[in-house]
Phi, psi and omega in degrees: 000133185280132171243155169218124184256130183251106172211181181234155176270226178280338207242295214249157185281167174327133168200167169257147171229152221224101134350021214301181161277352192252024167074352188252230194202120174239126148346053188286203188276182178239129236254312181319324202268015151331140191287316198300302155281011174272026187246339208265128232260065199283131182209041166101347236228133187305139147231147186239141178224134161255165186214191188216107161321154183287332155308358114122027172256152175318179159209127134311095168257119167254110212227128161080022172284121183314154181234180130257062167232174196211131150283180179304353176230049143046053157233173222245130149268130171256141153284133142213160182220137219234118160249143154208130189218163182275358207238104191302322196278335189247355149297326163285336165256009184284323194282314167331295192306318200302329221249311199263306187243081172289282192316258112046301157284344182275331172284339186290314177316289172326319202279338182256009165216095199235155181292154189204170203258007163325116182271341188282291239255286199092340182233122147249164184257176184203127179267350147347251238290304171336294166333300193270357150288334168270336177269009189266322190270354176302342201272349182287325173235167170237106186294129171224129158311095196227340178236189204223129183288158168286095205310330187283346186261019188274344177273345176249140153300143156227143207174141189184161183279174161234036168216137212253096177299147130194162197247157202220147185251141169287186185278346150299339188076022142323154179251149157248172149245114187230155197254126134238153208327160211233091166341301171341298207294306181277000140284358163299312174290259186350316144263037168270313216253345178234359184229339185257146161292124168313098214280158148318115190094007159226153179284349195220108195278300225203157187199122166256151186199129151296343172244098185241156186241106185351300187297320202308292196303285222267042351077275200285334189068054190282142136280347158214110165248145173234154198202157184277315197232154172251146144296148197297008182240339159268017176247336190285334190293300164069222194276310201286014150204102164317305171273024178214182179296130159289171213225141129211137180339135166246149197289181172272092165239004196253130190264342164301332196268339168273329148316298171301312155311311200249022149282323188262034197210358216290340176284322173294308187270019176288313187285323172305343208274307197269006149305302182325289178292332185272311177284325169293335185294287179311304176281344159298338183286301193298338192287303191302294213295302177335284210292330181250349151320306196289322168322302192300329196257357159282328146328279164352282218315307191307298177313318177298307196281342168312317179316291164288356187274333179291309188301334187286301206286341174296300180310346189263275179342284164353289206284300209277349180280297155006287221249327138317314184314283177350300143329291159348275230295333172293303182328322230246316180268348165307329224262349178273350173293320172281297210296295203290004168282326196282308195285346181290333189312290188277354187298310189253018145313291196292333179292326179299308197316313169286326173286330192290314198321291180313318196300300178340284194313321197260017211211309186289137178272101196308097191255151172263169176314290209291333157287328173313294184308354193244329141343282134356300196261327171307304189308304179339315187281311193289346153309312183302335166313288190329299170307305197304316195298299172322295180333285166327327173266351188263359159286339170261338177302311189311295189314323179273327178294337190287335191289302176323290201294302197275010156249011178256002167085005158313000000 
């Protein structure tokens, strides 16, 4: 039998750890989040559940069992523990103990999962010792088959409370409520859990809860569930026959109960399936063919009015190369108009040019040689003049600055 334990240490938060047989304690995956228990209406609170793996072995989930050991901030640490094992008989009275002799089994645990100064862990277990505490208390009951479930009740929830409310005053004189077992009842769980055949095709066989909920139970698909307290629409179910389980539909979700179904129709829906393969083939072809005639004649459409929307445009083209020719054609005699404005333009350039020549020519005055020389020779002198006279003056300049100085006794 596989064990896995969910606890804390004294430092780190909740986690689970897998039990070997060789004593020693690992990490394990974390089991809540499982398809079979992440359904299960779980609320801090003791629980027993038994269920069935999809590998079709069992599982005992015991959840929120008091431990005596407190963490750093002085809380109650819970144990739960998860068996699974193949061996129907010894799940069924292990969850009998969990549910009739809590106390008495819940000490043996404590006593064998106690705190250490182990820093990985904080705690340590033994799965030895687990092992030999659950089988020393297994001998209390005996599992016998003597009834058989009821194949029409393998389609139903069944469900009810098993505790007997009722109050009582304290040394205060306080009202309390305190529960005990519904006698009815609890020979009913009992031969649930050592004497009926388990039903089939479900995942989750049997569930204990201090809190149960209508919704809980058709959620989960409980085949029997029992609760200390019911809500008020699964106590209303109830209450209308006391001595016996309520009752409600479980949905059709089980893929062995469809399987089974299409075991008892397998000739019918064989014919349905190749009606089916033969006639779906054919109207998908007729679909296709559809889908591309209509593709095809919205294509047609297109080409057509593209076709005429060009002839409009060809014809617009027409008209305006028409009306660009013309146009040329004024361009072309504007620009032979210029060119012959341009050559009279220069004919009669070049005749001005020439009456300018003549005009010069009849205007410039005719000097002769002995005059040039005699030009020539006047400028000379009056250049020469020019020079003395400078001469002269920077010579009278000198004389006067010199005159100046000797009368002032320089």
């Amino acid at each position: 039998m596989k064990i896995y334990l969910n606890t804390r240490s004294f430092d780190n938060d909740y986690q689970w750890f897998k039990m070997a047989e060789d004593n020693t304690i690992s990490i394990s995956k974390n089991w809540w989040h499982i398809k079979e228990i992440s359904k299960l209406p779980l609320n801090d609170e003791f629980s027993v559940t038994i269920g069935k793996l999809e590998n079709d072995e069992l599982f005992l989930l015991a959840t929120d069992v008091q431990s005596n050991r407190l963490d750093n901030k002085n809380r109650e640490i819970n144990n739960s523990f998860l068996f699974i094992s193949s061996d129907e008989i010894i799940l069924r009275k292990l969850a009998t103990l969990f549910l009739f002799n809590n106390e008495e089994l819940v000490d043996k645990l404590n006593f064998i999962i106690s705190d250490s100064q182990d820093e990985k862990l904080g705690f340590v277990a033994e799965y030895v010792q687990i092992m030999f505490a659950i089988e020393t208390m297994l001998d209390i009951y005996d599992v016998k088959f003597e009834f058989d479930v009821n194949v029409n009740e393998q389609q139903r929830c069944r469900f009810g409370e098993i505790f007997t409310q009722y109050e009582v005053k304290d040394e205060n004189n306080e009202i309390l409520t305190e529960y005990q077992f519904n006698p009815v009842f609890e020979f009913k769980l009992k031969r649930f859990l050592l004497s009926e055949i388990f039903p089939e095709n479900v995942e989750i066989i049997f569930s204990y809860f201090s809190y149960l909920t209508l919704q809980d139970i058709e959620e989960a698909q409980i085949s029997l569930a029992v609760g200390k307290i019911l809500d008020k629409f699964a106590h209303n179910l109830f209450i209308k026959n006391p001595e016996e389980w309520a009752k409600i539909d479980m949905k059709e979700n089980s893929f062995k109960r469809i399987q089974s179904v299409f075991s008892k129709f397998q000739s019918e829906i064989i014919s349905i399936i190749l009606v089916l393969a033969i006639f779906i083939p054919l109207v998908l072809s007729y679909i296709n063919l559809s889908t591309k005639n209509i593709e095809f004649e919205t294509e047609k459409n297109l080409l057509i009015s593209e076709k005429e929307s060009l002839k409009v445009q060809n014809t617009n083209l027409a008209k305006q190369i028409q009306e660009f020719n013309v146009s040329i054609s004024k361009y072309n005699n504007s620009i032979q108009n210029l060119e012959d404005e341009l050559f009279t333009s220069q004919q009669e350039n070049q005749n001005l040019s020439a009456k300018l020549d003549k005009l010069s020519e009849l205007q410039t005055p005719q000097i002769s040689n002995s005059s040039k020389k005699a030009l020539v020779k006047c400028q000379s002198e009056k250049q020469r003049e020019i020079t003395q006279r400078k001469k002269l003056a920077i010579g009278y300049k000198w004389y006067k600055n010199k005159y100046q100085k000797c009368r002032k006794g320089q």
